[in-house]
N, C-alpha and C positions, 0 to 999 in steps of 0.2 A: 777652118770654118767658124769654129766656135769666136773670134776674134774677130770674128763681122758679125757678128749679133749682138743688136743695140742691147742698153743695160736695162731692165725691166725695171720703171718708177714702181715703188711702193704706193698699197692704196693710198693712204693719205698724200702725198704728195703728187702720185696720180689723180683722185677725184678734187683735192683743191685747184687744180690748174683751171679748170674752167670757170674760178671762182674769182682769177686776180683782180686784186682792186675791190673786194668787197670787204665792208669793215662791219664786224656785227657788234649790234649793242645789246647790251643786257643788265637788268637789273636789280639788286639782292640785298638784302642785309649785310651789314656790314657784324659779322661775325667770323672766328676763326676759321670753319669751313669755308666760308665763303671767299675768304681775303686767300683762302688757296690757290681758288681757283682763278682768281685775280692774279696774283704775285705768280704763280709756277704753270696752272697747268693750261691758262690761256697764251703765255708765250711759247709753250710747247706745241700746244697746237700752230700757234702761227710761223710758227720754225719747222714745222712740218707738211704745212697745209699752203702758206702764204697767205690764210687768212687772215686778218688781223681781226682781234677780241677787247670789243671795250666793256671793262665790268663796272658799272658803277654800283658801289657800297656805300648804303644809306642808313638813316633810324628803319627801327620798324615801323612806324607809321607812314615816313614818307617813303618808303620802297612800293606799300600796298596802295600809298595813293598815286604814285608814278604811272605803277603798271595800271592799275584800273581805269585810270582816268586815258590813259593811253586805249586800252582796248576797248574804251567805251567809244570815242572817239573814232577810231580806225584810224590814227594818224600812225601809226604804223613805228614812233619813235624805237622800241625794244625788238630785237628777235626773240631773244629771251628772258623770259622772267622767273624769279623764285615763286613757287608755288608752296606756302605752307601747308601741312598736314590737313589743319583745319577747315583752309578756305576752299580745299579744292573741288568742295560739292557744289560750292557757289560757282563756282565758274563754269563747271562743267553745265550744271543749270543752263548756263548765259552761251552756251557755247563756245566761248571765248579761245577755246587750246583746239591744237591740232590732235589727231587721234597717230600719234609719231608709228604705232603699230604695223597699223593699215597705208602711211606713206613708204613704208621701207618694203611693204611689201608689193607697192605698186610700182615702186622705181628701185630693183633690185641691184642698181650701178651705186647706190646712194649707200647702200648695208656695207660695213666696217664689217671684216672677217672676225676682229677680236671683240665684236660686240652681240650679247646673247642677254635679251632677256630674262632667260631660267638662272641666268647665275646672281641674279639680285634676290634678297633674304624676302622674308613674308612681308616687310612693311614696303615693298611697291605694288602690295595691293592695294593701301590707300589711294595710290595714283592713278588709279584702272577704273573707265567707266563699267557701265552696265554689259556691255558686251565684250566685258574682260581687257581688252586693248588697251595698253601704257598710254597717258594722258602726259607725263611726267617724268623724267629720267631720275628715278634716287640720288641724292648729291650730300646729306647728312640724315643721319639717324642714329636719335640717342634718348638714352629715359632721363627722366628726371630724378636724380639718385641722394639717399644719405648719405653725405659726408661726415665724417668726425676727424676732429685733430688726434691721430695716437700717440703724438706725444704727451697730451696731457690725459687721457685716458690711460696711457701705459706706467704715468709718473705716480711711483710708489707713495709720496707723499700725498697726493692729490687722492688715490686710489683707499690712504686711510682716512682721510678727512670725510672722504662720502661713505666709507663704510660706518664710520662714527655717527653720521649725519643721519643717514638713511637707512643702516643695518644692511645694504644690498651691496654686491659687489658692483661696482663701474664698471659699463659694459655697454655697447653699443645697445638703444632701445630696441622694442618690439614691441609695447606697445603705448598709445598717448600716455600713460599715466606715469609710463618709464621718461620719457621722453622731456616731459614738463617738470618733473622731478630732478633730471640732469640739467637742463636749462638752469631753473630757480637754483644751484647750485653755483653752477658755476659762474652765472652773473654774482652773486653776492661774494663767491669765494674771489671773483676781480675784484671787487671794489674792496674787499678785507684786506688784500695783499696788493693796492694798488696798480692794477694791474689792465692794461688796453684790453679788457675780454669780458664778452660778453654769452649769455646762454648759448644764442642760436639765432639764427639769420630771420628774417623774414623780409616776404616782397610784397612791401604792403604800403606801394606809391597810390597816396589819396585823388590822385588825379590821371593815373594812366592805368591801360586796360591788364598789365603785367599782374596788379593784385588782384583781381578778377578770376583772371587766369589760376593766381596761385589757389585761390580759395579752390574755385571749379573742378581742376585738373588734378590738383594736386592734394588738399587738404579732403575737401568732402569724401570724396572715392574711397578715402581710410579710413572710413567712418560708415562707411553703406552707401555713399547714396552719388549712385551715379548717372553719367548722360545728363550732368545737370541738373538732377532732379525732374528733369520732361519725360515721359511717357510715351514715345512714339506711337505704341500700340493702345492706346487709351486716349484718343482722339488727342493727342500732344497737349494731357494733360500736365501743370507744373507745381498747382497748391495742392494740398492735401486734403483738400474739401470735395476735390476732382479727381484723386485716384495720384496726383504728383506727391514726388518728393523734394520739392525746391526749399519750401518752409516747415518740413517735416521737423520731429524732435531730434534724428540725426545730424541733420542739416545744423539747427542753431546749438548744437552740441559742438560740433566740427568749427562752427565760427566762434564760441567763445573763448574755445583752446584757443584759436588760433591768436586770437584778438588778444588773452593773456601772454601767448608768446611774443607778439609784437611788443609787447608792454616793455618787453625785458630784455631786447634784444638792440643792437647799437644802437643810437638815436638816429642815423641816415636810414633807419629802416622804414622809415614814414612816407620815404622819400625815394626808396628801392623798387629797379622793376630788376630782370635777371640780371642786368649787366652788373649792377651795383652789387645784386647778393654775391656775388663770384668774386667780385674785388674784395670783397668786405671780408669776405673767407680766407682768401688770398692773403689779405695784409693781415692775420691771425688772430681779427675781434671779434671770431664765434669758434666756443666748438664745437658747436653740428649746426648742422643745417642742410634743408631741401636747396639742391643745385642742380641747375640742367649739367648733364652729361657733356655738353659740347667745349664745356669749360674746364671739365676734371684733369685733361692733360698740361696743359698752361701750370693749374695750380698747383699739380704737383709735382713738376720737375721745370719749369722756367724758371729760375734763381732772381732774372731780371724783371720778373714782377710778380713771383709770386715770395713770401718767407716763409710759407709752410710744407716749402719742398721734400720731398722724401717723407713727409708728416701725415698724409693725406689717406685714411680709412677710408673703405664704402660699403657700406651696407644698404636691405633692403627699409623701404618708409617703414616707421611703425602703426599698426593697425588693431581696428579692432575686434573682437571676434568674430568669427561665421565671414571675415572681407577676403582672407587668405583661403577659406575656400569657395567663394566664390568668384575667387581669380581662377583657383588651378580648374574648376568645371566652365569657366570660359562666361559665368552669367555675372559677374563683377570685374573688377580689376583694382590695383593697389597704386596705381598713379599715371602717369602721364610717357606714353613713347611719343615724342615729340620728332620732329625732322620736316626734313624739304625736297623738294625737286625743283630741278629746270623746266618751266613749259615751254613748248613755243606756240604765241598767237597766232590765231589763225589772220592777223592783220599786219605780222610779219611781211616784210618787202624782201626778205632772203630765207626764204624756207627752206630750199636745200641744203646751203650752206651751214644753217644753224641747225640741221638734220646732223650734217657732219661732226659739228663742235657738242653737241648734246650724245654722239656717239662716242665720242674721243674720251669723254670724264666719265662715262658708261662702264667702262672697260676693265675688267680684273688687273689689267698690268700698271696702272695709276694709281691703286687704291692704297697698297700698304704706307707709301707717303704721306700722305691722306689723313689715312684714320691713325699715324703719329703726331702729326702734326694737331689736329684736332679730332680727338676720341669721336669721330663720328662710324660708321661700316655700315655700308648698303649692299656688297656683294658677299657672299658666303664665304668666297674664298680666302678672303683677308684675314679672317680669324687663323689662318692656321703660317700665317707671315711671322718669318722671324723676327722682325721688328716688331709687330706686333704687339709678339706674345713677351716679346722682352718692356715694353711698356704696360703690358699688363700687368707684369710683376710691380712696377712701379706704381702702378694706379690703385694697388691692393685689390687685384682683379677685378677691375671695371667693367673690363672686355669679359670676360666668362660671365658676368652677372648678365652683360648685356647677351650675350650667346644664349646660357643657359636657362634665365630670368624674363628675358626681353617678352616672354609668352604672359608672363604675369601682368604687362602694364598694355594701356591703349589709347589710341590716338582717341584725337575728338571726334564724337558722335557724328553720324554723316548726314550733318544739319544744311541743307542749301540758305536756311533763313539764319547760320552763324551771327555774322558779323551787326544782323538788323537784334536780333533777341538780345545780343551783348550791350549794342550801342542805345537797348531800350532802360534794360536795368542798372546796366554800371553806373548811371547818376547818384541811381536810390545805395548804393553800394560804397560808393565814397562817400554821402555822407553818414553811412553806418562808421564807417573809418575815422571819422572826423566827429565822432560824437554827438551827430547831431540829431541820431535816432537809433534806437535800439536797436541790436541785432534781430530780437525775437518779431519786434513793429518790423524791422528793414526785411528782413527775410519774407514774411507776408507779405508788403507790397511789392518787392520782386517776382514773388510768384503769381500775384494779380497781374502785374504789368507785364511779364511774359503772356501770361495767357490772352491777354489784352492784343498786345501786338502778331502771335501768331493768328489770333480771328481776325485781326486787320490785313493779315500776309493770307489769307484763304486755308490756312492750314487747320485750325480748329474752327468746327464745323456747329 
């Protein structure tokens, strides 16, 4: 009897059959997470599903203008798009995504057995509207971390030079004045010894929104002043005349360090958004510097592009007092958790189907690949992967910082007016960059022109 009983299709290969002949598209940055899912786990699905997955990987700029311009339109080009951390209050605004929650739960032939929202970590609550419901499938999540080379930290001779230099032992910072101190160092101690190296990285491109970012995200927060320096609760107040902290004295504190460290750090740093800070790291002409996480595995064990292999420290930003505790009480933070999801539009022409494929990369059984291949982890589970935890050893525990750490840092404020308040001041911001006005003048009219433009968006009242 049993030899007359057909052989029972697996879901995926059972729920893609209704789907033959459909090709989904999608859209994303062209970053190591992402080219994953491009290169491995969209063939997987279509060897499983018979769907087929086209991922196209782009800049960041023209990814955000693809998809937007696409779901303004209704043309329906993407099933899926990358949804960054930041923007995804704008969308949700605009309506743009589907509520993935609420369709799995209305078409329950569509739900993946191996796919469970509780097993994704705290940051796919950035993806969750008001009413809780996933907006977003997790697909990278990573902070933006201290790197140091320890070979040159560790090297005895370098180790007396700065004890001569500075009286202090070499030692990964904590906090700015450590920090600017080992820069000014080690830039002078290359050019002493002839040497391709320089302090410390910075991402400090005069014309795209990446130094912005760094300033925002990453530099001010260690310094006190976060959310932008905007007030939500204080009618989205941003100068200090108004209760913000945009042009505060911590603010142009944060931007002259930072503006000094640019000073001294490779000359492409003018010219750097993250992709360049990672290379620059990579090819060994800083010894520290602020790098997104999503890059930490490349540099420290890919031989074929990176030289600093095996070399690669990480530590937490350095900060300044009273910011480490007002990370761990949850009313500040020390830098940037940065990541993505997959949305899908609600102007999508295969909504089911890209139901399927956003559950497929969902799934605990894909992830430890994943997050070796690019340090990213959105499910809980993967932390405790033997591969894993064997590339943690390697990253000088990336991953536990991120596990244990990951509570210290936080995404961008859940601004629906994002991308308009950026695309108001970033002008007045490169030419702060470009010397063409002072940090202390550029920081004031920043925080004028924010508040300018949120009274023009109905936000300030």
């Amino acid at each position: 009897m049993a030899s007359t009983v057909p052989a029972f299709a697996d879901f995926w290969s059972d729920a893609g059959a209704k789907f033959k002949g459909v090709t989904l598209h999608g859209v994303t940055e062209s970053t190591p997470p992402s080219n994953y899912i491009k290169d491995v786990l969209a063939p997987e699905f279509e060897k499983k599903t018979g769907i087929k997955v086209e991922i196209e990987t782009t800049s960041w700029d023209q990814m955000y203008d693809k998809a937007i311009k696409d779901m303004e339109a209704k043309t329906g080009i993407y099933d899926m798009v990358y949804i960054e951390q930041d923007i995804i209050y704008a969308y949700l605004a605009r309506n743009f995504l589907v509520d993935i929650t609420k369709s799995l739960k209305d078409d329950p032939s569509l739900k993946a057995p191996d796919y469970d929202e509780s097993h994704f970590t705290t940051f796919a609550n950035y993806f969750k509207g008001e009413n809780g419901d996933l907006f977003g499938v997790p697909m990278e999540a990573f902070i933006k971390i201290y790197l140091y080379r320890k070979d040159l930290f560790d090297d005895p001779k370098i180790k007396d030079a700065f004890k001569a230099k500075t009286g202090k032992d070499l030692a990964p910072a904590k906090t700015h004045e450590d920090y600017t101190q080992i820069a000014e160092f080690f830039t002078e101690y290359g050019k002493a010894n002839g040497m391709d190296l320089w302090g410390t990285t910075a991402q400090a491109h005069t014309g795209h929104p990446a130094s912005w970012y760094e300033f925002f995200e990453s530099v001010a927060p260690t310094f006190g002043v976060y959310n932008w320096g905007i007030d939500a609760k204080n009618n989205y107040a941003a100068s200090v005349a108004n209760g913000g902290t945009m042009n505060s004295d911590k603010s142009k504190a944060a931007l002259k360090y930072w503006l000094h460290l640019r000073d001294i750090a490779p000359p492409e740093s003018a010219a750097s958004t993250w992709t360049e800070v990672a290379s620059t790291f990579a090819a060994g002409r800083a010894a520290q510097g602020l790098v997104y996480g999503e890059n930490a595995a490349w540099i420290a064990s890919d031989a074929d592009k990176s030289k600093v292999v095996n070399n690669v420290g990480v530590a937490l930003p350095p900060v300044s007092d009273g910011v480490m505790a007002d990370a761990e009480s949850g009313k500040g933070y020390i830098g940037y958790y940065d990541g993505g999801a997959f949305g899908l539009p609600v102007t999508s022409k295969n909504k089911e189907a890209a139901l399927l494929f956003l559950q497929y990369i969902g799934q605990d059984s894909v992830q430890s690949g994943w997050a070796v291949a690019a340090p990213r982890i959105t499910n809980t589970a993967t932390y405790e992967d033997p591969g894993v935890k064997d590339m943690d050893a390697k990253l000088g525990g990336y991953y536990t910082m991120l596990k244990n750490d990951g509570k210290l840092f936080a995404g961008a404020p859940p601004y629906p007016f994002h991308a308009q308040v950026r695309e108001a001041t970033a002008p007045i911001f490169y030419r702060i960059l470009t010397g063409e006005v002072g940090p202390d003048e550029g920081l004031d009219q920043m925080a004028d022109t924010a508040e300018k433009e949120l009274k023009n968006l109905g936000y300030r009242k």
